[in-house]
N, C-alpha and C positions, 0 to 999 in steps of 0.2 A: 445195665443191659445194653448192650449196641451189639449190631452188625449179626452175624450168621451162629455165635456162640449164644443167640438169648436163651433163656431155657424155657421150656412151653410150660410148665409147668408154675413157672411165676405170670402166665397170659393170662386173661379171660376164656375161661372154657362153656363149650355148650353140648351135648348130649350128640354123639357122631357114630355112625357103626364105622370100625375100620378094616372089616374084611367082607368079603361074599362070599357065599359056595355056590358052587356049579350045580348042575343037574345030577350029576352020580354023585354027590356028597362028598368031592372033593373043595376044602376047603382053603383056598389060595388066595393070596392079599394079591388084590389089582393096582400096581402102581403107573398113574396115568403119566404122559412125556410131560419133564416141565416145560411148562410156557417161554417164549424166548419173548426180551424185551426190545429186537431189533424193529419190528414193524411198528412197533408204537414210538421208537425213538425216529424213524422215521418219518414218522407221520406229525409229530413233532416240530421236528426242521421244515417244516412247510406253513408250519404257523406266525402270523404277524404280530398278535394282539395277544393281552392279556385274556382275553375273552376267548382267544382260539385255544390258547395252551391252557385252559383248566374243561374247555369242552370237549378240547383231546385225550386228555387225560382221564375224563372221567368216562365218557362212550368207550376209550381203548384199554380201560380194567374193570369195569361193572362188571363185562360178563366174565372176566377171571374171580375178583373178589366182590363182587355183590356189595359195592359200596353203594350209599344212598346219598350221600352228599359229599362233593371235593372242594374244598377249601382251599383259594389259593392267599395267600398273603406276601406283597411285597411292600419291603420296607421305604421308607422315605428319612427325610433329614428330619433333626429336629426332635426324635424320638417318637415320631410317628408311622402309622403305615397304613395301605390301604388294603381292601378284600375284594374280591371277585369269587363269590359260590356259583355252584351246578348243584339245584336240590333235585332228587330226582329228575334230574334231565333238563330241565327248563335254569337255564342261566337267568340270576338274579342282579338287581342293582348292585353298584359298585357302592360301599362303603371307606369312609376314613374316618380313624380313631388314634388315639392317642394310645402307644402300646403298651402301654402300664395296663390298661384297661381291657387290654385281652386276657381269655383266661388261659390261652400259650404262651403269656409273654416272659414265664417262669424258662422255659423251654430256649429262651434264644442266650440264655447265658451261657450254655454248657449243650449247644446245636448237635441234634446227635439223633437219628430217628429209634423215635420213641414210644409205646403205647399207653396211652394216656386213657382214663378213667374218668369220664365227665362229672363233672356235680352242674348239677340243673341249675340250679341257683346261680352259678357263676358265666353260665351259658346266656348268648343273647339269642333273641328268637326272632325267626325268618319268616317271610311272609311266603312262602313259594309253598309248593304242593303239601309241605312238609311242615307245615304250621302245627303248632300244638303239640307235634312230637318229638322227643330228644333221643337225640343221638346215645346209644350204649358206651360204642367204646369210639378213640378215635387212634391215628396212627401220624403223630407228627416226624414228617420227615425236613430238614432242612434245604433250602437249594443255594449253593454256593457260585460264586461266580471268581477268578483269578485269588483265591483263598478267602475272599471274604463272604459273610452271609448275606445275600441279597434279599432272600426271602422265606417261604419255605409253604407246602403244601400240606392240607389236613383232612387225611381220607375218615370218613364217618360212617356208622354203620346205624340204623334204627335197630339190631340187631345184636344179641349177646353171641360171641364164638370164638373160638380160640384163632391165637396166629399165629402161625408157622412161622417157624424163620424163614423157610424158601420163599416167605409174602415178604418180609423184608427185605431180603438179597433182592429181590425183585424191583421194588421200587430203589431201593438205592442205586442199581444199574441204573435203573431209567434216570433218576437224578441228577448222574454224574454228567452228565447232557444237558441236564436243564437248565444248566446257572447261564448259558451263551445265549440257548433260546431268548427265556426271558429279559437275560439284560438287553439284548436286540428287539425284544417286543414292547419293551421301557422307552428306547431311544426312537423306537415308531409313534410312540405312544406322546411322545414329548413333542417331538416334530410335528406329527397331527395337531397337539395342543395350539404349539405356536402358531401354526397355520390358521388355527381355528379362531386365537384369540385374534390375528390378525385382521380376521374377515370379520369378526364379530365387531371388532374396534372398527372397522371401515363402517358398515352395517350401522354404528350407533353414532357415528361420526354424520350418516347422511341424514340419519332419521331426524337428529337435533338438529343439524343446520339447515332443515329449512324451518323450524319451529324460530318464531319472532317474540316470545314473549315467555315471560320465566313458567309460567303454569303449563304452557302447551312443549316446553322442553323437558321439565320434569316427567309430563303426562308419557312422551314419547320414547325416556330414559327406560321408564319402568316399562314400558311395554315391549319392548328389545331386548331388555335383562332378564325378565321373563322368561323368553324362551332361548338362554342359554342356560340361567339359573335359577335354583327357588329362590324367588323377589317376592314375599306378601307386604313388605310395606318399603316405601324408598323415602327417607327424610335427608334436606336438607338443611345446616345451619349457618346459617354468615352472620359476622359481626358487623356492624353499627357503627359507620364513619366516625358517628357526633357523638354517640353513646356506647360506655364501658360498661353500664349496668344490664344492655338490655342486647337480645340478639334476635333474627328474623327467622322460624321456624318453620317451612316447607314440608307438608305432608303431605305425602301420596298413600292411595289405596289401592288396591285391585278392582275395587266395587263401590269409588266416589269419586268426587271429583278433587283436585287439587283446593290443602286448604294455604293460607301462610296467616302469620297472626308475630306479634308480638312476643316475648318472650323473656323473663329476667335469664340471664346467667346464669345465676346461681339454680335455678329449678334442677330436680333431682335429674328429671326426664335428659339433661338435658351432662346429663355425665361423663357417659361414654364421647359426646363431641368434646367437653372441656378437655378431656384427657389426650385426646388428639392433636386438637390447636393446641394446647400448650408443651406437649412432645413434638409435633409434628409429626409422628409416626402413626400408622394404622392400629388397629384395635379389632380383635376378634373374640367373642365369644360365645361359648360354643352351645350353655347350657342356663336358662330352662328354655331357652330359642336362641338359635342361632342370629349373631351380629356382627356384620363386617364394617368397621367407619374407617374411610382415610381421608387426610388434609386434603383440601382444596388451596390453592396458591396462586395468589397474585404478584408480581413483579417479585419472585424469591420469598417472600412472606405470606403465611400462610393467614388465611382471611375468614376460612368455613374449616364444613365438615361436611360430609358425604357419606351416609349408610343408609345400608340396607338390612331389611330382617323377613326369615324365616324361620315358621312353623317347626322345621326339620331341626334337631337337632346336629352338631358338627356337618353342619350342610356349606361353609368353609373355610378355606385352606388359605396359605401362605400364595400359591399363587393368583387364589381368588384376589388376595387383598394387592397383590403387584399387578394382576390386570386391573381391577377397581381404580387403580390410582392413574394409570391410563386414562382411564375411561373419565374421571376427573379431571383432568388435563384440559381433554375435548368438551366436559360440561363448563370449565372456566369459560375456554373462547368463547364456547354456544353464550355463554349469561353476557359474556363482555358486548359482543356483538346485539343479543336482544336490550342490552342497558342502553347501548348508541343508537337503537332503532328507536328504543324508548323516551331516549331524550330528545333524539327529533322529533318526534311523535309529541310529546311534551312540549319542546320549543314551537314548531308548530302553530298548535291548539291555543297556547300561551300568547302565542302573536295577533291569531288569528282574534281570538278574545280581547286584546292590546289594540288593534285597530279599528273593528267594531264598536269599541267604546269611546276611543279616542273621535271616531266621525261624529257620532251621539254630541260628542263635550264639545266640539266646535259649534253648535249650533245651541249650547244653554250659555244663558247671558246674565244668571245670576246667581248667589252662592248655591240656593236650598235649589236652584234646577241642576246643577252639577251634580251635586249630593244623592238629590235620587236619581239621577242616571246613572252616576257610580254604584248605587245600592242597586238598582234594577237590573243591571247588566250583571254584574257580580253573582246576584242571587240564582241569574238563571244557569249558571254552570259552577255554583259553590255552593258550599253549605257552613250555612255560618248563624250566630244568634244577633249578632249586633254590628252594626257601622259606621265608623265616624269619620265626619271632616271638621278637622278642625284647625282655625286659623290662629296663625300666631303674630299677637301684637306686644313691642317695645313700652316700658313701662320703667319709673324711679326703681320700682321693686324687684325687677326684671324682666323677664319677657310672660306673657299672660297669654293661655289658650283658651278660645272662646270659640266653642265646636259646634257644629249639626250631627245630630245621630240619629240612627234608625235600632231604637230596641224593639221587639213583639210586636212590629207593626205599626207602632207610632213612631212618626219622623218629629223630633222638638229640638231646641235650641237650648242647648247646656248651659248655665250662667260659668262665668270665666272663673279661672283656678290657675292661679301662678304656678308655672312649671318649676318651681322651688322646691314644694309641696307632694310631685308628684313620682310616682317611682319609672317603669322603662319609657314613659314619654318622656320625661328628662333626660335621661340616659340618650336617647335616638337624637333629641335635640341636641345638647352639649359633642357626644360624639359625630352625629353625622352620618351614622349607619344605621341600617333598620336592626331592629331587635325583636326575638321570635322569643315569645317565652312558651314551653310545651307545657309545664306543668306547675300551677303561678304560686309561689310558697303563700300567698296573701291572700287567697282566698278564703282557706280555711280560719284564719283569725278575721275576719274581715264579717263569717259568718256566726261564727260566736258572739263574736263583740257587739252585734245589733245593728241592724241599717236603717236610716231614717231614706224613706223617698222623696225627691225631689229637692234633693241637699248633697254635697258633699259633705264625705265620708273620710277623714284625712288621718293616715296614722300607721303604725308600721314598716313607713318608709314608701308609701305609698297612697293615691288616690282614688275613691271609687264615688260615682255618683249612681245614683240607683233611680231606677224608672219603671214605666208600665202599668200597668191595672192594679188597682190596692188590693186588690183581692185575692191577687198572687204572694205564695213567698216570696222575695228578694230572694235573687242567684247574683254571685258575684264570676265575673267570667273565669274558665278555669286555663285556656290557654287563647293567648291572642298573640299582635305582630301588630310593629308601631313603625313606620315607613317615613320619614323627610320628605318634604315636598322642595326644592330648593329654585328660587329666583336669584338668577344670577350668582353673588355670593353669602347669601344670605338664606337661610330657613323661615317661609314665608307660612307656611303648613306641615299640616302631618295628617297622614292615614294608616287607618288602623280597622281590623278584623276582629272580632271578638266572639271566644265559644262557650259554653257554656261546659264542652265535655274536653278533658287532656284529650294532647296528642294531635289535635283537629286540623293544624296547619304543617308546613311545614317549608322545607328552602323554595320549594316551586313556588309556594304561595309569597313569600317575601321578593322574589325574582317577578312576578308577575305585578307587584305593588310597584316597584322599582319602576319595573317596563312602564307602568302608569302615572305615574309623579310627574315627566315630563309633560301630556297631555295634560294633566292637572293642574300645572301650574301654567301653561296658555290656557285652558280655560278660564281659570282666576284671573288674567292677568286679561282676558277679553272681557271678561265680565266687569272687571274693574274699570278698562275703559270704558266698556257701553255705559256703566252707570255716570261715570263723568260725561261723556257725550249727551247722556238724558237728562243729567244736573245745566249741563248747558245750553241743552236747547231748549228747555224749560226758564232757563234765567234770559233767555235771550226775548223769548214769546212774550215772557212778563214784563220787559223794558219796549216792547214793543207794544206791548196795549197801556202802557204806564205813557209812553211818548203820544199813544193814539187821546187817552183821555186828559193828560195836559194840555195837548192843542183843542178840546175842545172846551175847556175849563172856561167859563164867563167869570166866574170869584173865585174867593180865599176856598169856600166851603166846599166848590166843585173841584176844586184842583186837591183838596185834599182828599174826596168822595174817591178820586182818582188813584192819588196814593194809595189809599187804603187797600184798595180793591185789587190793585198790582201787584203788592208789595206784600198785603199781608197775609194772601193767598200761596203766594212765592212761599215765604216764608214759615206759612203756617201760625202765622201768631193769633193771639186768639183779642188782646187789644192792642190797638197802637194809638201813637200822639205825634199830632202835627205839633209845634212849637216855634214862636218866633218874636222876634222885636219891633211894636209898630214904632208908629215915628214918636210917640213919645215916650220911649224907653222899656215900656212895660214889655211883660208877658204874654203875649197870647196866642190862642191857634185853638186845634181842634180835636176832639176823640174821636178813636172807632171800637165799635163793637162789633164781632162777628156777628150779622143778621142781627144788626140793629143801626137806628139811627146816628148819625152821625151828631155829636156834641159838641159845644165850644165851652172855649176854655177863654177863662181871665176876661178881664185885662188883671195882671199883679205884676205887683213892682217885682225886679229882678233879683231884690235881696228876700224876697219871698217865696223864690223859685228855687232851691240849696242846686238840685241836680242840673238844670239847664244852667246855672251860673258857674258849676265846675267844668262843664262839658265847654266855657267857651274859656275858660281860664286855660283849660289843657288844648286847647286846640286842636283834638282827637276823637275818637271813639272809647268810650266809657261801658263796660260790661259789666253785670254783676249779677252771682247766680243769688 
């Protein structure tokens, strides 16, 4: 059936008188003028918008044909197209669909106006005045533009009734007009767009750049996308400098606050972005919620992802997804720019923290004062379970650490454990760089295998000593970070962080040990003087009251009372012996007891004395533990 020959006969019919009689019982058929389509194709040519030309259309033939809804549809690439309804008079949102999915899309193969038969079922239902009710019959007409179809219009009726051909000729006049309209109310439509995305892009372009930080960019993304698009949720994904297993997850809400967390790769959630980063292309889906994701890219290489989702279903489009990628462009710089505010911000904090403690360690003058002011300082802007300084001394065996730590509150002294023995403190040692371990493989066999406290723990390729209240389980740390302390060209120390939970440290925290090894090792290196300074003006007091009670010595017994008290105080001994040769050959001299009297010794012949007779044969000093 097409054009002015359809037969009415093959229409939908409905119950019509088609004659009147007069008042004298002449009976005469009234044939009323047909309607001409010039004023409405006029009225036409004045319209800009897809929205003007289906509200033209349906105010300039309701009261010809008593339609109840106009249906405009024009086509797009890709085998899509969009709609623009008038239900009963009130113009509705603009939808896009995929044209398989309409129930005219049978109709665009063989474009031809047509009257069509609705099945409900196949019908999608409108929210406008006309809710709840379906259309009887409908009238697809095609609209052409330089021979191709561009779209085509679908008059609807809530109503069953026949249609004249003269209703076809009719709209096909008007038609033949329409393909120009619309393709010029497309090319308005386009040009608004771009204009629109332009400003929108400026708009989201200011709103980010003054946000300083990744939460308050994102916050500020979704609140501008909003209100161009339906945004219910905006996520970002970036990969992981150091890590391939693991990516940073960015959620936005409408109704919370920005969360980010951690994230494997592999999570299902997290699919739609793997398939982006590894195409680099965008990603849209349209069904059971609408998903728009496109790459984010840094120096040519793509680094994230970037989606958004809605409620609405096919809520969008191909150009959604090429403004989107825009609009990622300008979220790169925004994040580039809040990471260098961040790292200052960072370096900073880091410094400020770095000098603060460094003023503290110029004025401790001994190891375990360093140790907690490093631990006190730390603690108040970290969070960490344990602390060490530990010194490293040369050994036949090789070099041997012998630490201060602060675990649960107790600060103690580790007994020493050759760095042979041990795992990334060996490693920082030998190499020379710090080493961050995030997630320690030796913990967990470390916790099986049983820990004894107040002992090392040696094995797996590594060393733990274990500490704190017996009352506690032993935890073995689960991520920590082992720092060189270096004097001149040599590794004199090491410092180290220790947590009890992965993940706890990270590069900041090994840059900030760094920034601190230098002040640690002038502190050491003042403390190490002051203790010689204190060894020697302590040995010097003692040769000076050693000289005061020599000169006041009247005998053997006073001059060695003198000794004693000089000498053995200096040195901490608990007895000493005078010893000597009177004039005739023997042995003799005097004892001391700490707080007690003074004793003589001998006389004994010199082949009676084994030790005094080697000490004068070697003409030296004689030690033995």
């Amino acid at each position: 059936m097409a054009g002015s020959k359809r037969g009415v006969a093959d229409l939908p019919r409905v119950k019509a008188k088609s004659s009147l009689g007069n008042g004298n019982g002449d009976r005469r058929t009234r044939v009323s003028p047909r309607p001409s389509p010039a004023p409405l194709i006029h009225e036409l040519s004045t319209c800009a918008t897809e929205a003007d030309i289906v509200q033209v259309l349906f105010y300039g033939l309701q009261p010809l044909f008593k339609y109840d809804v106009v249906l405009l549809h024009v086509l797009e690439r890709e085998g899509w197209y969009h709609s623009q309804p008038v239900d009963s008079g009130v113009l509705q949102n603009m939808r896009r669909r995929p044209l398989v999915s309409s129930a005219f899309a049978q109709h665009y193969s063989a474009p031809r106006a047509t009257v069509v038969t609705l099945d409900p079922e196949r019908m999608e239902q409108g929210t406008g005045p006309g809710a709840g009710r379906f259309a009887k019959f409908a009238i697809f007409v095609p609209v052409k533009h330089q021979g191709r179809v561009i779209g085509a219009v679908i008059y609807q009726s809530y109503r069953n009734r026949r249609v004249a051909p003269e209703e076809i000729d009719f709209l096909e006049e008007v038609h033949k007009r329409l393909g120009v309209q619309l393709a010029n109310a497309s090319l308005n439509e386009l040009t608004r767009n771009q204009a629109r995305r332009l400003e929108a892009l400026n708009s989201i372009g200011r709103a980010i750049a003054a946000s300083l930080d990744v939460a308050s960019i994102l916050s500020a993304l979704r609140t501008t996308l909003s209100e161009l698009l339906p945004v219910d949720e905006l996520k970002m994904v970036s990969l992981l400098p150091d890590r391939t297993d693991r990516a940073r997850l960015l959620h936005v809400r409408s109704d919370s606050v920005p969360t980010s967390r951690l994230i494997a790769t592999r999570a299902a959630q997290l699919g739609p972005a793997r398939q982006v980063i590894s195409s680099g292309e965008s990603v849209i889906y349209h069904e059971p919620e609408s998903q728009l994701w496109v790459p984010t890219k840094e120096g040519g290489s793509v680094r994230g992802a970037l989606g958004i989702t809605s409620k609405q279903t096919y809520a969008y489009e191909e150009s959604t997804a090429a403004f989107l990628e825009l609009v990622a462009d300008e979220v790169t710089l925004a994040l580039g720019n809040a990471r260098s505010f961040e790292a200052i911000q960072e370096q900073r904090r880091r410094l400020e923290l770095v000098n603060s403690i460094g003023r503290r360690l110029a004025s401790s003058l001994d190891r375990w004062s360093i140790m907690r002011t490093l631990r006190e300082e730390l603690a108040a802007f970290l969070d960490f379970d344990g602390f060490i300084l530990a010194s490293i001394t040369k050994s036949q065996e090789g070099p041997v650490a012998e630490g201060y730590q602060y675990v649960a509150g107790v600060e103690e002294v580790v007994p020493p454990v050759a760095l042979a023995v041990t795992g990334p403190s060996r490693e920082a040692y030998e190499s020379g760089r710090p080493v961050l371990v995030r997630n320690s493989p030796w913990a967990s066999s470390f916790e099986r295998g049983g820990l004894e406290r107040e002992r090392w723990t040696v094995g797996h390729g590594a060393a733990v000593f274990v500490s704190g209240p017996p009352g506690e389980q032993p935890h073995v740390s689960r991520s920590f970070v082992w720092v060189p302390v270096v004097s001149g060209d040599s590794i004199t120390a090491m410092l180290s962080l220790q947590s009890y939970h992965e993940d706890a440290f990270s590069d900041w925290h090994v840059q900030l040990l760094q920034d601190l090894a230098p002040h640690v090792t002038l502190a050491l290196a003042n403390a190490e003087h002051f203790a010689q300074a204190q060894t020697e003006r302590a040995r010097l007091e003692r040769l000076h009251v050693l000289e005061l009670g020599v000169a006041r010595a009247s005998d053997e017994r006073q001059l060695a009372e003198a000794i004693f008290d000089a000498a053995g105080r200096y040195i901490e001994a608990s007895h000493m012996l005078l010893a000597y040769l009177d004039v005739a050959g023997n042995v003799v001299g005097f004892t001391g007891e700490r707080d007690a009297p003074t004793g003589y010794l001998g006389p004994a012949a010199l082949a009676d004395a084994p030790f005094f007779r080697r000490l004068i044969e070697m003409g030296g000093t004689v030690a033995e533990a």
